[in-house]
C-alpha positions as CSV (number, residue, x, y, z in Angstrom):
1,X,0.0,0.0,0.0
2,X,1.3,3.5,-1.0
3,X,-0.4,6.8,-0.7
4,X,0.0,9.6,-3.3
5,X,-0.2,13.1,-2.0
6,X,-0.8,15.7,-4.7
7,X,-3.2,18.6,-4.4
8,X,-4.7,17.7,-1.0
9,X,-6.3,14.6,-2.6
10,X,-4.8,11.6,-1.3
11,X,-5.6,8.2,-3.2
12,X,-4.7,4.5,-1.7
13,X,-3.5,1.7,-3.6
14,X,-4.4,-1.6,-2.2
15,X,-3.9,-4.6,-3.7
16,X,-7.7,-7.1,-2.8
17,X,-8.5,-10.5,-4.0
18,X,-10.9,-10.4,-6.4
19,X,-13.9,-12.9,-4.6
20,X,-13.3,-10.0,-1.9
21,X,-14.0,-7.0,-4.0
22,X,-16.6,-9.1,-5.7
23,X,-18.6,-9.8,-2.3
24,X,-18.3,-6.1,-1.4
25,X,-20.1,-5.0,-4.7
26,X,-23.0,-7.4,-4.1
27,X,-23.2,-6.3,-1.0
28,X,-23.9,-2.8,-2.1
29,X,-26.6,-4.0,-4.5
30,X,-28.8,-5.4,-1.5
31,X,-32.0,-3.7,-1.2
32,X,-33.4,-2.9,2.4
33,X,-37.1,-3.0,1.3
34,X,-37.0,-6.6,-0.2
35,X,-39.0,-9.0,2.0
36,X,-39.8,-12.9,1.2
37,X,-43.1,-13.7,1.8
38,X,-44.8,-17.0,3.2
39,X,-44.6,-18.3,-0.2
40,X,-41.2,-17.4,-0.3
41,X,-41.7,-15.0,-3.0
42,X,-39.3,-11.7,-3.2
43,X,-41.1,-8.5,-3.2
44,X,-39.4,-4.9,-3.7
45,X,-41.1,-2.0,-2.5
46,X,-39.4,1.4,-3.2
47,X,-40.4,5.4,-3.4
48,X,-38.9,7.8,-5.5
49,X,-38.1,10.3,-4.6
50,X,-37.2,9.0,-1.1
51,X,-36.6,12.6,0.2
52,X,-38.5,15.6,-0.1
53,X,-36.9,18.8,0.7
54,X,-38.3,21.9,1.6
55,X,-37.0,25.5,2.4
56,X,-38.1,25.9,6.2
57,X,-38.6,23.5,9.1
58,X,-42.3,22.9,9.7
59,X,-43.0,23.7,6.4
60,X,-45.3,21.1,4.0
61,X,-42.8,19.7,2.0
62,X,-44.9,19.0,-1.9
63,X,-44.2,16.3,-4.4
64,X,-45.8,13.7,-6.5
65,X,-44.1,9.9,-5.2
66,X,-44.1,7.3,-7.2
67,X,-44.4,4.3,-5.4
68,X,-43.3,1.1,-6.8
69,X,-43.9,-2.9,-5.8
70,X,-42.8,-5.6,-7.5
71,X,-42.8,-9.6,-6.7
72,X,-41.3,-12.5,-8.3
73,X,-45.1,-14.0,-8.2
74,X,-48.4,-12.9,-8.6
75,X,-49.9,-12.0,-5.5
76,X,-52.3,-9.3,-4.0
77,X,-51.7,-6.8,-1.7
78,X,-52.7,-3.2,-0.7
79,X,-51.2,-0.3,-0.2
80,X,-51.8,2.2,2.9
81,X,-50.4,5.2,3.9
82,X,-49.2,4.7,7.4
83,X,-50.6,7.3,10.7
84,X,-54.0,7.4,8.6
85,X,-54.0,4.2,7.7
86,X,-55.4,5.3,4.6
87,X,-55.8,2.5,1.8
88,X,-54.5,4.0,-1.6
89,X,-55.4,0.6,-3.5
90,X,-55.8,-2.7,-3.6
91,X,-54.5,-4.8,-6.5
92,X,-55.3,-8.6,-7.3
93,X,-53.3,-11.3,-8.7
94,X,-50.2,-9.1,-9.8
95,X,-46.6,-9.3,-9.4
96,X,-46.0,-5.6,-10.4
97,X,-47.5,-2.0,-9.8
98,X,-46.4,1.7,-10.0
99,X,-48.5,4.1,-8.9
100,X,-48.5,8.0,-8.5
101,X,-49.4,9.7,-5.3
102,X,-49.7,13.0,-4.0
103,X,-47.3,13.9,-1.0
104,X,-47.7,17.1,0.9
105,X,-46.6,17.1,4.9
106,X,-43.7,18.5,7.1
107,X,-43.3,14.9,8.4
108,X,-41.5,11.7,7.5
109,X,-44.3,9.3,5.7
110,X,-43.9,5.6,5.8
111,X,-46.1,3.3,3.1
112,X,-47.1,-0.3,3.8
113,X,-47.8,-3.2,1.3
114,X,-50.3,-5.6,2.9
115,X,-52.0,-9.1,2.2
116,X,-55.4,-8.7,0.9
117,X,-56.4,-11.6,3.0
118,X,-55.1,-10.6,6.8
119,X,-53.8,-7.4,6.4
120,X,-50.4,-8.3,7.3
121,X,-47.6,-6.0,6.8
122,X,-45.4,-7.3,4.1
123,X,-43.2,-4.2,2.9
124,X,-42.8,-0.5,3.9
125,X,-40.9,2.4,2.8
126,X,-40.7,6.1,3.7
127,X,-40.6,9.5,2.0
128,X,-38.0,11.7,4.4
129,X,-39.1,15.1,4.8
130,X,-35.9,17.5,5.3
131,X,-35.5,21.2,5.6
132,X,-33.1,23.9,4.1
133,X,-33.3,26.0,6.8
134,X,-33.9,25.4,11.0
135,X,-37.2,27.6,12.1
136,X,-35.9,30.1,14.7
137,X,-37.7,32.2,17.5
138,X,-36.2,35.1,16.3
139,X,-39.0,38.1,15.9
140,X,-38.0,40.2,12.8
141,X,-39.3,43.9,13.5
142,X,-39.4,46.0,10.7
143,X,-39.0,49.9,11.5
144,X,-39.6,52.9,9.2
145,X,-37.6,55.5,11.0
């Protein structure tokens, strides 16, 4: 190993087995919202975009989520909007669906995929609401003289 110094950037040379490097960059291609289910069947459930930014804290944060699921089987399942538990729609005998939905809050929202048959939670995923700017206390008086 040797480092290389040049500009403030430093860059590492290190010589890895090749199974090793391999392993890492499947690793780093592992999905956190895959789930088997009882039929052992692999189901993805994203959001995009997972974040939605806004300029101040406490602010409604606005943007159309597309929410995506997608199973290696048909299967049916419905989708709610965790905190309301509000059903945005049910789909039968499918293995994949992408559907549009409206966000607008000043709060993280997490969305479930459940069984039709007993409701049971089989995937979730969240759209992160983040802020520019932290709200402050500070009174701004405006003067004329």
């Amino acid at each position: 190993m040797y480092f290389n110094v040049g500009k403030g950037i430093a860059i590492a040379h290190v010589k890895v087995p090749l199974f090793l490097l391999y392993s890492f960059l499947l690793a780093g291609q592992v999905n956190a919202n895959e789930v088997k289910t009882a039929n052992n069947a692999e189901v993805t459930f994203t959001a995009l975009p997972e974040q939605c930014v806004t300029l101040r804290q406490g602010r409604d944060c606005f943007a159309t989520v597309e929410l995506q699921w997608h199973s290696s089987t048909k299967q049916s399942f419905c989708l709610y909007q965790e905190g309301k538990n509000k059903q945005l729609g049910c789909w039968q005998n499918n293995n994949q669906v992408l559907i549009n939905v409206e966000f607008q809050s000043n709060k993280t929202i997490k969305y479930q995929l459940r069984t039709v048959s007993d409701n049971k939670v089989i995937a979730e995923t969240q759209v992160e609401v983040s802020w520019q700017h932290k709200n402050t206390a500070r009174k701004r008086r405006w003067r004329l003289f």
